[in-house]
N, C-alpha and C positions, 0 to 999 in steps of 0.2 A: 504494500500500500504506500502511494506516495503521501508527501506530505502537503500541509492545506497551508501555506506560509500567507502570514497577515503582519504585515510593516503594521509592529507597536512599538510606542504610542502613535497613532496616527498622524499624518501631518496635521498643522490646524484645519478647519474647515471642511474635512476629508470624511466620507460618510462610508461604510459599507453597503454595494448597491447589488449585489449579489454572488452567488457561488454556483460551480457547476463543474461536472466529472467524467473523463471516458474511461470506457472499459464496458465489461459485460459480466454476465454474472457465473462465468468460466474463469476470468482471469481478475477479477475484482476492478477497484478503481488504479489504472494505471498515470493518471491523469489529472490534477486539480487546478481548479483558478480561482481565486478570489477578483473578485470587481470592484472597484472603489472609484469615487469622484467626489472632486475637491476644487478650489480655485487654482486657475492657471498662473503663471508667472507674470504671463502679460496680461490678459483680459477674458472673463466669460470662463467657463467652468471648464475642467479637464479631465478626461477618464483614464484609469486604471488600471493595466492585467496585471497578475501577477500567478505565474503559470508553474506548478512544477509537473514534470513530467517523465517517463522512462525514456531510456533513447529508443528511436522507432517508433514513437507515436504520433510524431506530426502535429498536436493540437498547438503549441504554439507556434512552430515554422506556420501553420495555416492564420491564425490570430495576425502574426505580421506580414503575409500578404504575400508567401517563401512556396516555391514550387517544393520543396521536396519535403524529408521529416524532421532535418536539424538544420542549423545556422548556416552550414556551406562551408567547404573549405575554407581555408585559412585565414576566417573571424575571430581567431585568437593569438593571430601569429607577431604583434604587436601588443607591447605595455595595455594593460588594461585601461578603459574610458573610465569607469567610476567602479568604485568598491562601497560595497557593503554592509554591512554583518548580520551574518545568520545565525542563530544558535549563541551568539556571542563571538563570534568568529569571524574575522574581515574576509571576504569573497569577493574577489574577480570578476567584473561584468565587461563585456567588448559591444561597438555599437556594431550590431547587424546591419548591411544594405537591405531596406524593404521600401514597402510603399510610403509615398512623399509625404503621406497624410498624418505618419506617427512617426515614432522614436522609438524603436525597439535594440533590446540589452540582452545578451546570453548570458549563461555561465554555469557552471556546475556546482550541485550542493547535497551533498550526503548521496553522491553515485545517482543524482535525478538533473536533469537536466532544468535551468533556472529562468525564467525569460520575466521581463518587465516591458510590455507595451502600451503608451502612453497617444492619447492625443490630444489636442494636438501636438505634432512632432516637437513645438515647441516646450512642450508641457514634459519631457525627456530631460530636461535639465533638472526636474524635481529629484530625480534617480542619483545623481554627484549633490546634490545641494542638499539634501531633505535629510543625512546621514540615516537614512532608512535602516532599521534592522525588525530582521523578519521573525517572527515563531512559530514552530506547529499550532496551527488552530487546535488541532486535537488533543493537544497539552495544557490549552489554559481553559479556564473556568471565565468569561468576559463576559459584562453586559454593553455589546457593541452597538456604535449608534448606527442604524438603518436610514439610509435614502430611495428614493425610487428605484423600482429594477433597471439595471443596466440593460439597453438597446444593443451592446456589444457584443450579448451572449447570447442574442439570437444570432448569431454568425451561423 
């Protein structure tokens, strides 16, 4: 089972706008996203993924808008774009080439592949700036604040 990662404490103004999971009920959930949206850097509201997944599953190569199931060669073959901590632990993220509309981030976290996709693209700079660290949802006990369903997860 992958893990359900929710960047705590939240940025300010940052709501949780929904969750969602692949897999089937042969191989359980191989796949999780949390949704979140919050104010943008510059103007007007901004949304959220924050994807863990196995490798070979594709859900977030499909989220940023990526022909295949992972980030592409050589997305990691330069210094990391922004780091930051999972578990308590500084992690690695590299920007992915995707579609012009967001900002999408790799990297790897407890052998599960890690993706942060953000729109607008300008709204990617929350991911270095925001010092985000993530936690298994499954591990804490939270009464989180709710906003409308994300539109993103009807993808």
């Amino acid at each position: 089972m992958v893990p359900v990662w929710l960047p705590w404490p939240l940025p300010p103004g940052w709501l949780v706008t929904g969750f969602a999971e692949a897999g089937d009920e042969r191989t359980g959930g191989r796949a999780s996203v949390v949704a979140l949206c919050g104010p943008s850097l510059t103007q007007g509201p901004a949304d959220l993924l924050v994807i863990a997944e196995e490798p070979g599953v594709g859900l977030g190569a499909a989220f940023a808008g990526l022909g295949g199931p992972d980030p592409g060669e050589g997305f990691d073959s330069g210094p990391p774009n922004a780091k930051i901590e999972v578990l308590g632990h500084p992690t690695a993220l590299w920007c992915v080439s995707a579609a012009a509309d967001r900002a999408v981030y790799a990297g790897e976290a407890r052998g599960n592949w890690l993706w942060t996709i953000a729109w607008p693209a300008e709204a990617g700079a929350l991911i270095g700036l925001a010092e985000l660290s993530l936690h298994d949802l499954r591990d804490l006990e939270l009464d989180l604040p709710f906003g409308a369903f994300s539109p993103r997860l009807g993808h």
